[in-house]
matplotlib code that plots the C-alpha trace (Angstrom):
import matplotlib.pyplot as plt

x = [-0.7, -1.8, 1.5, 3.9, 2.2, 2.6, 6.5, 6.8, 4.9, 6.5, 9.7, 9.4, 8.1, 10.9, 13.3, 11.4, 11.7, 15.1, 16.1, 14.0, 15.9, 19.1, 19.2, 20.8, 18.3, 15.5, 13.3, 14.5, 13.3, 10.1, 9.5, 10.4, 8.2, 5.0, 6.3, 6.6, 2.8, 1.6, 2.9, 1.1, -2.0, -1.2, -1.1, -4.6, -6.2, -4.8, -6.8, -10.0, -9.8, -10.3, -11.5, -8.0, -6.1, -7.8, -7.6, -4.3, -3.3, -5.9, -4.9, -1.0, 0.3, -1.5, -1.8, 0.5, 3.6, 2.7, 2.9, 6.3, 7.6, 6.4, 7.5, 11.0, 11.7, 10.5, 12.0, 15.5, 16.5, 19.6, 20.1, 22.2, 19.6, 16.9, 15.9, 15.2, 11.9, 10.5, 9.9, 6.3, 6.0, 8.5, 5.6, 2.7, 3.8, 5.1, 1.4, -0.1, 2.2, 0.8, -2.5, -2.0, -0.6, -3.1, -5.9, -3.6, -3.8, -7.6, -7.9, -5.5, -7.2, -10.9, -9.5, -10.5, -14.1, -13.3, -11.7, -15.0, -16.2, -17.6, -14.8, -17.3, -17.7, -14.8, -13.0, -16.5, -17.3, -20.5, -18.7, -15.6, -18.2, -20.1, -17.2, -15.5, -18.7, -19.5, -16.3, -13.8, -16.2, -14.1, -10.7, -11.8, -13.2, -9.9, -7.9, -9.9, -9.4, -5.7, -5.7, -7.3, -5.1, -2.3, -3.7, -3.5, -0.1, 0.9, -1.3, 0.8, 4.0, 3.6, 2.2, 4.8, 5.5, 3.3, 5.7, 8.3, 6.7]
y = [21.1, 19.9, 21.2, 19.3, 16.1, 16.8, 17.7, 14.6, 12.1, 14.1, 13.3, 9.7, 9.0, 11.0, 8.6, 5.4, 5.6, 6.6, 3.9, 1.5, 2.6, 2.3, -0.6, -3.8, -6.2, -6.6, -7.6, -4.0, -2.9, -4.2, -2.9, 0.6, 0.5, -0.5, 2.5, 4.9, 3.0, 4.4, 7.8, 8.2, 6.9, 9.9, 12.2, 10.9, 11.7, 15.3, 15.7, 14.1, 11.2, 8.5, 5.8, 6.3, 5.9, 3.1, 1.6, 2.4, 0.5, -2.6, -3.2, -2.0, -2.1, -5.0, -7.5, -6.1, -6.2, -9.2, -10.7, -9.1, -10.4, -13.6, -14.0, -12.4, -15.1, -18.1, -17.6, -17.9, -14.9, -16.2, -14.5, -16.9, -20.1, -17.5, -18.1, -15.3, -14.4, -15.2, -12.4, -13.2, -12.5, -9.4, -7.9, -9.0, -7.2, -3.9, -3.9, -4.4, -1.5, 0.7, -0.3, 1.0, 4.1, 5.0, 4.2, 6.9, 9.5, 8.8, 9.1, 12.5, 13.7, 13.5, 15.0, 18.0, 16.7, 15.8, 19.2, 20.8, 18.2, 20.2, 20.7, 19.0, 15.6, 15.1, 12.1, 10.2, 6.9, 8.0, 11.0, 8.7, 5.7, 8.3, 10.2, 6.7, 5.0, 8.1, 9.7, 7.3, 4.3, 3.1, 3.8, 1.2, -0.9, -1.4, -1.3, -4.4, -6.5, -5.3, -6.6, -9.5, -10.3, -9.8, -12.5, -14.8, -14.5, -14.3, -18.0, -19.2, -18.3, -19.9, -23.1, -25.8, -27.0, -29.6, -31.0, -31.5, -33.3]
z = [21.0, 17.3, 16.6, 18.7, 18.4, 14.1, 14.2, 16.9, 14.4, 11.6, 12.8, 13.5, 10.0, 8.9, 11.1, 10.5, 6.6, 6.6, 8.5, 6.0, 3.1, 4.8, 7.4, 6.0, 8.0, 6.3, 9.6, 10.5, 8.0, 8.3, 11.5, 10.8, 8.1, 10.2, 12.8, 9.6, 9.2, 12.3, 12.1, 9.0, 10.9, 13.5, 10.8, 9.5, 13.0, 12.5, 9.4, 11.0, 9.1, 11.3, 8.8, 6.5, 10.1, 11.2, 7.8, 7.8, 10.8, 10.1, 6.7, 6.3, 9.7, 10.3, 7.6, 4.7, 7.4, 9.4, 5.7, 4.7, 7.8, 7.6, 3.8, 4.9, 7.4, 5.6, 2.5, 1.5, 0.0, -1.5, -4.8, -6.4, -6.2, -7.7, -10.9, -13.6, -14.6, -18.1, -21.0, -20.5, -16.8, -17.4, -19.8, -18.3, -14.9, -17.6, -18.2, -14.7, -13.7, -17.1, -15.7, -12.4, -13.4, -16.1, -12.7, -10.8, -13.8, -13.9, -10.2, -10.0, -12.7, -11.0, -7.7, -8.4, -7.7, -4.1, -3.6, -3.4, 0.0, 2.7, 5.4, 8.6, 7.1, 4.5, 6.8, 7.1, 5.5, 3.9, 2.2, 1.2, 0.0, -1.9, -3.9, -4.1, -6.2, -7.9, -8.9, -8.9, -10.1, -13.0, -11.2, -8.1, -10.5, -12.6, -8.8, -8.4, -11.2, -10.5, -7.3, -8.7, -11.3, -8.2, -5.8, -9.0, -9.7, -6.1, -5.7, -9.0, -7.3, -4.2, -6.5, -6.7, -10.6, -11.2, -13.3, -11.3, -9.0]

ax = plt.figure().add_subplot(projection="3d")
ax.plot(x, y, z, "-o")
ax.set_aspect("equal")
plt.show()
């Protein structure tokens, strides 16, 4: 039975991301994202994760795509009336991206520390809390202040220009 229901879910992730990358409407596209959302959310049940799934669902199916779609049909997307970005906003985000990937090295790097989790309890939130503040300590920490550093420009963004008001 743990099989069907996989290939099933497997499939419509499959489906649902294909039809991201390759639908023209971006509200589609939305959509089949927060299906490809939930799928990966089944697939987390399968492993006896049930804090990623729900997780999952709250915080990416939820929020993150309510957000998308909400951005997607307010703004105009018009290419031609967007301006370019600065040099400086082109390198600070180079770094932020550099930042995040050294964080993923870090994090890849001390997997191997997780690995050895006993098999019973390995989808709980004390075992996830505990190798999250013990192993991965300075990884979350620099996650934050990158996710910190994101809600700031994201707030500057949606700022109008003080000066041309």
């Amino acid at each position: 039975m743990e099989q069907i229901i996989f290939i099933i879910l497997s499939l419509a992730a499959i489906i649902s991301a294909l039809v991201v990358i390759f639908s023209n409407n971006p509200v589609y596209s939305v959509l089949s994202l927060v299906i490809t959302f939930f799928s990966i959310a089944g697939h987390f049940v399968l492993l006896n994760a049930q804090f990623l799934a729900i997780v999952n669902v709250i915080v990416y199916a939820g929020a993150i795509m309510v957000l998308f779609l909400f951005v997607i049909m307010l703004l105009n997307l018009n290419k031609s009336s967007e301006p370019s970005a600065p040099l400086i906003m082109k390198v600070a985000s180079s770094v932020a991206g550099g930042l995040l990937f050294i964080t993923l090295l870090g994090a890849l790097r001390q997997s191997e520390a997780s690995a050895g989790l006993s098999g019973g309890n390995i989808g709980s939130v004390e075992s996830l809390g505990r190798t999250l503040f013990t192993n991965f300590l300075f990884p979350f920490e620099v996650s934050s202040v990158l996710f910190l550093s994101a809600m700031i420009g994201a707030v500057m963004l949606g700022k109008k220009n003080l000066k041309d008001s």
